[in-house]
N, CA, C and O of each residue as an XYZ file, in Angstrom:
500
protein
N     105.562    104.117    139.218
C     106.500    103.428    140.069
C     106.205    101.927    140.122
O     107.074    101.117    140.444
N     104.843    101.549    139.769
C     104.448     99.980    140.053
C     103.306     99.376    138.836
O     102.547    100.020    138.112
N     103.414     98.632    138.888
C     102.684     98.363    137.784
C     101.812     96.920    137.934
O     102.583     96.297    138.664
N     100.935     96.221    137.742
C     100.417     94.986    137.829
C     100.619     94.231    136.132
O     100.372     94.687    135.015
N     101.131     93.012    136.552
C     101.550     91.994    135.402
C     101.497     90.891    135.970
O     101.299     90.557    137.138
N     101.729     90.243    134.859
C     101.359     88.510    135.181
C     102.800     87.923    136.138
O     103.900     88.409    136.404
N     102.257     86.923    136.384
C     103.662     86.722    137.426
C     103.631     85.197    137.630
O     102.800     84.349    137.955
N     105.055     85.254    137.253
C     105.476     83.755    137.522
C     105.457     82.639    138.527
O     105.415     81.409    138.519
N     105.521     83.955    139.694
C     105.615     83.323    141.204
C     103.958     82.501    141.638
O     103.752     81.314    141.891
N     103.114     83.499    141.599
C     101.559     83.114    141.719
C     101.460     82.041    140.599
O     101.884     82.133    139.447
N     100.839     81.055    141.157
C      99.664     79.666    140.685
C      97.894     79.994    140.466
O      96.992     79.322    139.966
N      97.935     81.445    141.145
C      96.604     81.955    141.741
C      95.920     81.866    139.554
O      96.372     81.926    138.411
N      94.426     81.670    140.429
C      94.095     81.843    138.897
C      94.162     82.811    137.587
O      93.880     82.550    136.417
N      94.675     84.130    138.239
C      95.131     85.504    137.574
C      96.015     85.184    137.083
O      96.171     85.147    135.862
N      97.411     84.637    138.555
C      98.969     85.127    138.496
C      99.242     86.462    137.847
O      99.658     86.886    136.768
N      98.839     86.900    138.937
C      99.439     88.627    138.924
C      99.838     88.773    140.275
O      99.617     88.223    141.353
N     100.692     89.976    139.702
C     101.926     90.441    140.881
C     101.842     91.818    140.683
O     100.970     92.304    139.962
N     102.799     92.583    141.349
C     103.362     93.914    141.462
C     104.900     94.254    141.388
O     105.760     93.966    142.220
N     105.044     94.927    140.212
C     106.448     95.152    139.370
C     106.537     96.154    139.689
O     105.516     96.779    139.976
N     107.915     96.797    139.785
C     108.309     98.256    139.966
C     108.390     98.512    138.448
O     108.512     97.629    137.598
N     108.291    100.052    138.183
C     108.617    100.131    136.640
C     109.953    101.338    136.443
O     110.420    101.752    135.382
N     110.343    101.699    137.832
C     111.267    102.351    137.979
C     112.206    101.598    139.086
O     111.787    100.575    139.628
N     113.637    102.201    139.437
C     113.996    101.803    140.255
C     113.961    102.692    142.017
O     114.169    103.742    142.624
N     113.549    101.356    142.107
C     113.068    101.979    144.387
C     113.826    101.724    145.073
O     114.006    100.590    145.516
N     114.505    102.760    145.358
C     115.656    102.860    146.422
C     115.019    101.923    147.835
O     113.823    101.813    148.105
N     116.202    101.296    148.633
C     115.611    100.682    149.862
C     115.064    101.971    150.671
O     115.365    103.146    150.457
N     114.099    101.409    151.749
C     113.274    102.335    152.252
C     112.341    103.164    151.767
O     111.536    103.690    152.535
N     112.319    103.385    150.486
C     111.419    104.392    149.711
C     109.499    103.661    149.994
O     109.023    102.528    150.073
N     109.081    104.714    150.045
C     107.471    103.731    150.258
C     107.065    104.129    148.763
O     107.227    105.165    148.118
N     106.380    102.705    148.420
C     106.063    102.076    147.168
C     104.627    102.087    146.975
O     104.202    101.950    145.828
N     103.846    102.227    147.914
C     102.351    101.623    147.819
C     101.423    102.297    149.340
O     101.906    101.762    150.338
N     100.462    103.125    149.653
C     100.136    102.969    150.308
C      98.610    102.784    149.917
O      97.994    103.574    149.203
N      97.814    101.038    150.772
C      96.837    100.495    150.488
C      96.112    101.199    151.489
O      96.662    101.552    152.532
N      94.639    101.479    151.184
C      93.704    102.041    152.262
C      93.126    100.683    152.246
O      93.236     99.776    151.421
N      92.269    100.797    153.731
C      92.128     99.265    154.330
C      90.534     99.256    154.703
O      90.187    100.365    155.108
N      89.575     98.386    154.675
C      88.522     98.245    154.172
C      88.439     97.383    155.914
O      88.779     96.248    155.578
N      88.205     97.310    157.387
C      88.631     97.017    158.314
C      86.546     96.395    158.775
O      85.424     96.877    158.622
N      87.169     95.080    159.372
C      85.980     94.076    159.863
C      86.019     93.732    160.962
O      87.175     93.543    161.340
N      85.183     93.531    161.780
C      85.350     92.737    163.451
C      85.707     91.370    162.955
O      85.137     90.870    161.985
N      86.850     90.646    163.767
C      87.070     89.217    163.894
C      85.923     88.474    163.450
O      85.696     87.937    162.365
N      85.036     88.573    164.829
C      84.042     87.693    164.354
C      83.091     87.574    163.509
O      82.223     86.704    163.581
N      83.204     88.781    162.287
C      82.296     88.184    161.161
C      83.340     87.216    160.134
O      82.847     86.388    159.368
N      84.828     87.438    160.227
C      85.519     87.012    159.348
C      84.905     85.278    158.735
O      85.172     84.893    157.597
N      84.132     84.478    159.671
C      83.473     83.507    159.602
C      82.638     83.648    158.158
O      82.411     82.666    157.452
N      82.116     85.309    157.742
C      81.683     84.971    156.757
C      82.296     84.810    155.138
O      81.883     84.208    154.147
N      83.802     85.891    155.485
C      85.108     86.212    154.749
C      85.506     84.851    154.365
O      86.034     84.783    153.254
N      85.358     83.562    155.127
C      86.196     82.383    154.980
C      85.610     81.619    154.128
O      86.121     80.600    153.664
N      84.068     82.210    153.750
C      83.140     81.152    152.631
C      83.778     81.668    151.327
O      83.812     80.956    150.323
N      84.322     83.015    151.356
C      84.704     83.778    149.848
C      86.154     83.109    149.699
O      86.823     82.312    150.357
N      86.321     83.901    148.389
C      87.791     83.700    147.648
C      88.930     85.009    148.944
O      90.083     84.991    149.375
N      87.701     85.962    149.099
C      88.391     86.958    149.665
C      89.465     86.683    151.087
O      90.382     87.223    151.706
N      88.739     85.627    151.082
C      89.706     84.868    153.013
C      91.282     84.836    152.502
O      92.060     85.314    153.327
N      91.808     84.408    151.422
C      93.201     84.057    150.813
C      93.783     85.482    150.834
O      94.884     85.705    150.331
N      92.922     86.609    151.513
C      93.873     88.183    151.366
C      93.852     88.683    152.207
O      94.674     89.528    152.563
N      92.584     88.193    152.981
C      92.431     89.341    153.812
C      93.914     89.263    154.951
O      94.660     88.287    154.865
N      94.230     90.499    156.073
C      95.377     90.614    156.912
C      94.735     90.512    158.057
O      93.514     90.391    158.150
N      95.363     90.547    158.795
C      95.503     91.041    160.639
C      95.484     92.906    160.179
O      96.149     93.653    159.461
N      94.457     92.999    160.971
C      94.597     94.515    161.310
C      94.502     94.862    162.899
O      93.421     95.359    163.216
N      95.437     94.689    163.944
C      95.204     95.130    165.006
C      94.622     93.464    165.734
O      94.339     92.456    165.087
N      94.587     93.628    167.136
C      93.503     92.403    168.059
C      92.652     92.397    167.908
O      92.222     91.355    168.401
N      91.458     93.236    167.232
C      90.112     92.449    166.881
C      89.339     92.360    165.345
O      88.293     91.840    164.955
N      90.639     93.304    164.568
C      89.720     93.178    163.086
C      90.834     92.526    162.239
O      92.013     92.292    162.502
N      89.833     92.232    160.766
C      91.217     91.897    159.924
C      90.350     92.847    158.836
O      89.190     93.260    158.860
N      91.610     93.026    157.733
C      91.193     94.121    156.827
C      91.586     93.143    155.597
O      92.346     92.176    155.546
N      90.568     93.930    154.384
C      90.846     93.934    153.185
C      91.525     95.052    152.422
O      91.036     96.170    152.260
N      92.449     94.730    152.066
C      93.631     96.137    151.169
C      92.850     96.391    149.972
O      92.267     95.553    149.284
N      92.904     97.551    149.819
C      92.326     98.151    148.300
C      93.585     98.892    147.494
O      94.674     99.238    147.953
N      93.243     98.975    146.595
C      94.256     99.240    146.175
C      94.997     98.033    145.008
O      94.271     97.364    144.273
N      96.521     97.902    144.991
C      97.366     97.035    144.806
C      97.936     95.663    146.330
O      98.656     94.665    146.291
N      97.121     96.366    147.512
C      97.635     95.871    148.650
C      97.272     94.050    148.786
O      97.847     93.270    149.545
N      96.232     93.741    147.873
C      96.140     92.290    148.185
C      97.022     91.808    146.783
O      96.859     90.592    146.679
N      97.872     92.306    145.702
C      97.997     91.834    144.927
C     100.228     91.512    144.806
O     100.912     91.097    143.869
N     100.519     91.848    145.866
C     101.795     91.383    146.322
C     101.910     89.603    146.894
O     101.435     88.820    147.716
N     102.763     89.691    145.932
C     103.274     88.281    146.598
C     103.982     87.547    147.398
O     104.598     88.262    148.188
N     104.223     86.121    147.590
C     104.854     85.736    148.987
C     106.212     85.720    148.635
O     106.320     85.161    147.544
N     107.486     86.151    149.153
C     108.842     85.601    149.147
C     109.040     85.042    150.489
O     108.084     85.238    151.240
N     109.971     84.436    150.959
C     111.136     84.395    152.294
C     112.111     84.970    152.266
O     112.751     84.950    153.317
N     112.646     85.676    151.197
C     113.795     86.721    150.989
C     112.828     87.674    149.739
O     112.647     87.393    148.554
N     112.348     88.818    150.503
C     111.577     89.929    150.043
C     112.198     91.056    149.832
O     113.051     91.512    150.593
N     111.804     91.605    148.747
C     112.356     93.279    148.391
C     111.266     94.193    149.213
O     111.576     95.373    149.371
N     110.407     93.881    149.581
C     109.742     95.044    150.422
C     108.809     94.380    151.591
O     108.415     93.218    151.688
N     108.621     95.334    152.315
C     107.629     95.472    153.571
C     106.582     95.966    153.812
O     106.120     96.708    152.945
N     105.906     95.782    154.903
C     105.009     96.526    155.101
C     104.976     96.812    156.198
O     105.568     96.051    156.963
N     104.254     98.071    156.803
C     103.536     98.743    157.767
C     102.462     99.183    157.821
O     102.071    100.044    157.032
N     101.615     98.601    158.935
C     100.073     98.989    159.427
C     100.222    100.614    159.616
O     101.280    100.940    160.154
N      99.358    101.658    159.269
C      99.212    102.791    159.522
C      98.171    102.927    160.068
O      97.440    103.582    159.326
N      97.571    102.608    161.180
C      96.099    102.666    162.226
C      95.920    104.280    162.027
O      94.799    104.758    161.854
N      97.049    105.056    162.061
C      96.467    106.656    161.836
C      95.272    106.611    160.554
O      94.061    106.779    160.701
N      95.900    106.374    159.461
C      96.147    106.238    158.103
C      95.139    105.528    157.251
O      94.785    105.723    156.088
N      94.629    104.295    158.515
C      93.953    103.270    157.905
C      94.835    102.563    156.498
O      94.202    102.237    155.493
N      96.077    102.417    156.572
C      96.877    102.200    155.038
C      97.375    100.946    155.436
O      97.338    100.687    156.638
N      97.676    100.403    154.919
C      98.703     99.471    155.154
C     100.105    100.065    153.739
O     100.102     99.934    152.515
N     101.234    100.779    154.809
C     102.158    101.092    153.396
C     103.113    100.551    153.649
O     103.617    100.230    154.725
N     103.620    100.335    151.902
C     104.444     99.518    151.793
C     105.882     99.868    151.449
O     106.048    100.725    150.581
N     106.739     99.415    151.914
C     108.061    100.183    151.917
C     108.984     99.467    151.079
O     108.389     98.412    150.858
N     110.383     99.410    150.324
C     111.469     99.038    149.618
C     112.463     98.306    150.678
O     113.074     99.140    151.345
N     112.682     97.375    150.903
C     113.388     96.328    151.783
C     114.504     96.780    151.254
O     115.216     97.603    151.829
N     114.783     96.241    150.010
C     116.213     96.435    149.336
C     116.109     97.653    148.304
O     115.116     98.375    148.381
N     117.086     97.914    147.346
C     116.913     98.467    146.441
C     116.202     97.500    145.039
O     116.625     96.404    144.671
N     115.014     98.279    144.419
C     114.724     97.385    143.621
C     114.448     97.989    142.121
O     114.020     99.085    141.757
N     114.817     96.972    141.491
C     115.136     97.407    139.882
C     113.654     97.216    139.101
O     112.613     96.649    139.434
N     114.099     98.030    137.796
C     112.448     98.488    137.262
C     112.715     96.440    136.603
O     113.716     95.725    136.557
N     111.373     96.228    136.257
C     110.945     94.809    135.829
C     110.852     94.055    137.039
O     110.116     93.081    136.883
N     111.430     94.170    138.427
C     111.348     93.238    139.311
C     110.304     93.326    139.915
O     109.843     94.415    140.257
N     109.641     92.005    140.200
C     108.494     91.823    141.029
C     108.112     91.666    142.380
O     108.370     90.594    142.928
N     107.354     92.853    143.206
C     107.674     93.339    144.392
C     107.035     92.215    145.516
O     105.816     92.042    145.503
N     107.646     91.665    146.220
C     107.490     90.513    146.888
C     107.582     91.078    148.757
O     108.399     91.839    149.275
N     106.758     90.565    149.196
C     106.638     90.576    150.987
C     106.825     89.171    151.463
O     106.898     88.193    150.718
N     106.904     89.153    152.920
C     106.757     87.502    153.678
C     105.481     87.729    154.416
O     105.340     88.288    155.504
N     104.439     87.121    153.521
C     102.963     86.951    154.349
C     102.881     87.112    155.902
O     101.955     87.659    156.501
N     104.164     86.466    156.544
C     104.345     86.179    157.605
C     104.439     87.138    158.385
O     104.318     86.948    159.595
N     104.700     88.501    157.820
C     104.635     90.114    158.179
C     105.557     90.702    158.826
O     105.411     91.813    159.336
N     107.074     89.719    158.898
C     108.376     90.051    159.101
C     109.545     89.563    157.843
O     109.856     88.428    157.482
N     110.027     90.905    157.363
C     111.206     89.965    156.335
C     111.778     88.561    156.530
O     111.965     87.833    155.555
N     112.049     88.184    157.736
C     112.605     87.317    158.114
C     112.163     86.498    158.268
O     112.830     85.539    157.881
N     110.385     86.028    159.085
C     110.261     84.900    159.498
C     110.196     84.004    158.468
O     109.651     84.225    157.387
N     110.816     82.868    158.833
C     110.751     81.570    158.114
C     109.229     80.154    157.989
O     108.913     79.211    157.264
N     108.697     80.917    159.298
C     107.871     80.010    159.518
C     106.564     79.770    158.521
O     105.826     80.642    158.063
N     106.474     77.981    158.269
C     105.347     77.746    156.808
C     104.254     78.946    157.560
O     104.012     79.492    158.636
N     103.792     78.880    156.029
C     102.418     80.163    156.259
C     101.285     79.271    156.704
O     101.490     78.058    156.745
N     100.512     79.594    156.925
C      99.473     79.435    157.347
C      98.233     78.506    156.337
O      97.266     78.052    156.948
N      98.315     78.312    155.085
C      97.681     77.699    154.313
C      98.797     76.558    154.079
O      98.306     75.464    153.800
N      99.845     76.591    154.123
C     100.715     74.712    153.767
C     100.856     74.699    155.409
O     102.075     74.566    155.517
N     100.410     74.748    156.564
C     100.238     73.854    157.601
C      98.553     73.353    157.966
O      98.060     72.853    158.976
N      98.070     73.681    156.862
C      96.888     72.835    156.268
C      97.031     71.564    156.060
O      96.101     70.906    155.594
């Protein structure tokens, strides 16, 4: 259903993304990442690594690292998919916003709502 390839969108030193290789109906879940979960306050040590540029919000006191394909989605402002925290689950899964076609590259809003517009958090740097 997904596949990792190089990607146009990322500058990152990989530029890799996440492609569907079939087509994903909207709503269909695409990905579910198991989550690797830290207290806030060590994240201080997360921020010396490369790893700080992935890690999420997991909940009010931890942030998590996605395993999986989960850190390897990229940013849109008009996204083909979503996500949802699964605290049961420990997952973070990821769902089909729109319908999406095989070759297209599966895109979220960092911002953790399809919609918000607001700059991310690294260009109000």
């Amino acid at each position: 259903m997904i596949e990792i390839k190089t990607s146009s969108v990322s500058d990152g030193e990989f530029n890799r993304g996440v492609f569907a290789t079939k087509v994903i109906k909207k709503g269909e879940l695409l990905h579910e990442a198991p989550v690797i979960s830290y207290p806030n306050d060590q994240h201080e040590h997360i921020e010396q690594t490369l790893l700080a540029d992935y890690a999420f919000e997991y909940g009010i006191n931890h942030t998590a690292i996605l395993l999986g394909y989960g850190m390897l989605f990229n940013h849109s402002y008009q996204p083909n998919a979503v996500y949802e925290i699964n605290f049961d689950n420990h997952t973070f899964d990821f769902y089909a916003y729109t319908d999406i076609k095989p070759g297209d590259e599966i895109l979220i809003n960092y911002n953790g709502y399809a919609d918000d517009d607001e700059p991310l958090w690294f260009d109000k740097e």
